[in-house]
LOVOTI-687596 format. One record per residue (C-alpha): x, y, z; residue in one letter. Coordinates in steps of 0.2 Angstrom, whole numbers, plus 2048, in hexadecimal, padded with zeros to 3 digits. Each point is the difference from the previous one (the first is absolute). Layout:
XYZA...
***
This chain:
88789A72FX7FB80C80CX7EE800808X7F580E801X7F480A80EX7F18047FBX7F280B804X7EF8077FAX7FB812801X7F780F7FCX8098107F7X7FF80D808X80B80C7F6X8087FE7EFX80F80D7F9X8087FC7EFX8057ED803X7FF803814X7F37F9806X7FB800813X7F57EF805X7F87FF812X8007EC809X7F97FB80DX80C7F780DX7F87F480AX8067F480FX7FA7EE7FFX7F280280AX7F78117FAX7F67F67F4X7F87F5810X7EE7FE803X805805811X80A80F7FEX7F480C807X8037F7813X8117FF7FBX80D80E803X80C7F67F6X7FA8077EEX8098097F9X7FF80B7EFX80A80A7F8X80080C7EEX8108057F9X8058087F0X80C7F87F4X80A8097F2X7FD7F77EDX8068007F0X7F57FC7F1X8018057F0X7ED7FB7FCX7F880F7FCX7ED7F9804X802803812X7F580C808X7FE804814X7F57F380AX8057F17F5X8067F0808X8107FA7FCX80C7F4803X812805805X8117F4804X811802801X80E7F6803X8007F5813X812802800X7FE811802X7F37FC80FX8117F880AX80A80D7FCX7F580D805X7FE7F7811X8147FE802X8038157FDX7F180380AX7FF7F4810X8117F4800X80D80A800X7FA80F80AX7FD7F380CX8117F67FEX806812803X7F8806811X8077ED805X8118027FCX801811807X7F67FD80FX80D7F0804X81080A7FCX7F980E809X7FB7F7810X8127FA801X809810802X7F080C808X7FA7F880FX7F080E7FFX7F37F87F6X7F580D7FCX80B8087F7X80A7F07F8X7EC7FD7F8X8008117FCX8118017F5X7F97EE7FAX7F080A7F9X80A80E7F7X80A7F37F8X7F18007F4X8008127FCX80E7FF7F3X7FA7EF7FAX7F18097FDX80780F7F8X80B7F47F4X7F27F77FCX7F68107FBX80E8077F4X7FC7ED7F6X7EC8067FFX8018017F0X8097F07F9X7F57F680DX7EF8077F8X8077FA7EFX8037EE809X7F07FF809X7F68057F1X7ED7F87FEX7F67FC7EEX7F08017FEX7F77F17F7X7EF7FC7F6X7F37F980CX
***
């Protein structure tokens, strides 16, 4: 059984079964008593894409949204792990044979350009993986 991330939002748009839902992102201390002599808070609003089928929903109501927490890791590995794992391999192999290392880090940073690209051309298939629902609060 796979876990879920959840969330709590506000609509902000609906279209059809669409619905867009603004959080609110939070680091572990924004919510602190102290915050304000803090530079460490930190908030953030983002907008998620939805799908419901309720038609009841009407702009400015809270809801609750998930989605799958598998999804979560693979969205970090596509976005983060192996874009890093590339630059390291290419910035090793290319250190070997080009003694300039501005541009061995340089050919290490285009490296990413057609992973990039590839991963662009799957935009669609990955939006139907990384798909969030929206739940009765």
């Amino acid at each position: 059984m796979s876990k879920k991330i959840e969330d709590t939002g506000i609509i902000r748009h609906i279209e059809g079964n669409k619905v867009k839902v603004e959080i609110i992102q939070m680091s572990a201390c924004s919510s602190c008593h102290a915050k304000g002599a803090c530079t460490a808070a930190d908030m953030d609003e983002k907008i998620i894409d939805a799908h419901s089928n309720n038609p009841n929903l009407k702009v400015g109501d809270a809801v609750n949204i998930y989605g799958e927490s598998g999804n979560g890791l693979l969205a970090v590995l596509l976005a983060f792990v192996i874009p890093f794992t590339l630059i390291l391999i290419s910035l090793i192999v290319t250190g070997h044979f080009i003694q300039n290392e501005a541009i061995s880090g340089l050919i290490s940073l285009l490296v990413l350009v057609p992973y990039f690209i590839i991963l662009s051309l799957f935009n669609n298939k990955l939006k139907k993986k990384f798909t969030f629902y929206i739940s009765d609060i």
